[in-house]
N, C-alpha and C positions, 0 to 999 in steps of 0.2 A: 165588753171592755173591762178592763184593771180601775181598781178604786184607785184616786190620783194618788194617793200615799201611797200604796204600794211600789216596793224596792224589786226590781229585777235587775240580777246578775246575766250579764250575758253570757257567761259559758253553763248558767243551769238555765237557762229559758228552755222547753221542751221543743220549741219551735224552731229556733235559732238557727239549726241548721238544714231547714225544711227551704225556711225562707233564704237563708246565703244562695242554696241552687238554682232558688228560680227569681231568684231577686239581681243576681247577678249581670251584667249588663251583655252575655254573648247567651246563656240559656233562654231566656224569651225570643230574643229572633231566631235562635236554631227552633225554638217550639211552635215558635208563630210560621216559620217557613214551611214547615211540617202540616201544617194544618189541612192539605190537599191533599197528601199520599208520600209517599215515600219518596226520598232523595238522596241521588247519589253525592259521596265527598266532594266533590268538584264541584255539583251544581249550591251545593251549600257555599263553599269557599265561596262560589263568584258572586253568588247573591249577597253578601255581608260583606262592603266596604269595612275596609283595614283591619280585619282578623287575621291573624296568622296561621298555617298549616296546625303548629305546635297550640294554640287556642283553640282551636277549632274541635282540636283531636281531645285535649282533655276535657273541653264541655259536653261531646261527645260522648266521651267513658262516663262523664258525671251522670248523665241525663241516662244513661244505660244503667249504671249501677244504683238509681235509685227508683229505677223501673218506669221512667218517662220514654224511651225511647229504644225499640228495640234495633241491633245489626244484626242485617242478613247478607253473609257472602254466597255468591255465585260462582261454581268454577267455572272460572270461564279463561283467558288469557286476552288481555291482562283479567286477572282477578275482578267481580263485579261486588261493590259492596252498599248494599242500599240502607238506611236507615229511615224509622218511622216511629211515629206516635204510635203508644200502647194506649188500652184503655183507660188505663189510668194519667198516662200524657195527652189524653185528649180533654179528659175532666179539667185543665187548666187553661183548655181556648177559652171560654167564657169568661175567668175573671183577668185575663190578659187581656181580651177582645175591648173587654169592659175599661180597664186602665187606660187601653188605648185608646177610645173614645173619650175619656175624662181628659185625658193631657192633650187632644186635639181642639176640644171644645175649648181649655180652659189656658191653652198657650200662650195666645196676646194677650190677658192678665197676667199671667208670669211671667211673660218678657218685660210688661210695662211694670210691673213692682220690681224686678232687678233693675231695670234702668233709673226706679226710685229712688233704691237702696243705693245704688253707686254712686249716684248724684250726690244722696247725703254722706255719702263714706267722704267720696271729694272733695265737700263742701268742710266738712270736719277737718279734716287733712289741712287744710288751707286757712283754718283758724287756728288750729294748733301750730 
């Protein structure tokens, strides 16, 4: 951890754009989808309620171009095109696996402090 006075800029954090890809809210579930073997465009599309073709395809190329996820096409007709975790897109089941255990464990606290906070936003509101 950063000593709390320390100033970080966000376009020099060396991380910054490490975490945008996988921090982003379609690259974990294409990664986590991944985590059994390869999958075809389609079966990704249907597994991920309200992604678009057009998302789907750019977190695709992201997770490709930053070596999480390799494409292999098949000739085949139509075309067969499969995608999969590399070894180094598989190094990040663990600490996803792991998040995803922490925010299932820890969600009816989270729900029940938002529904705190909005009460008192309310409560505020209506004294102002």
């Amino acid at each position: 951890m950063l000593p709390r006075n320390t100033k970080i800029r966000h376009d020099a954090c060396p991380i910054r754009d490490v975490l945008d890809r996988i921090g982003d809210k379609w690259s974990v579930l294409v990664v986590g989808l991944l985590h059994d073997g390869p999958l075809r465009f389609g079966e990704l599309r249907k597994s991920i309620d309200g992604i678009s073709q057009r998302m789907l395809t750019l977190t695709l190329r992201g997770l490709e171009r930053d070596g999480l996820v390799t494409r292999t096409v098949t000739a085949s007709i139509p075309p067969r095109v499969d995608y999969e975790l590399t070894k180094l897109g598989r190094t990040l089941l663990e600490p996803i696996m792991a998040l995803a255990a922490w925010a299932d464990v820890h969600r009816g606290a989270i729900q029940d402090a938002r529904r705190r906070y909005d009460a008192l936003l309310l409560r505020r509101a209506k004294v102002a």
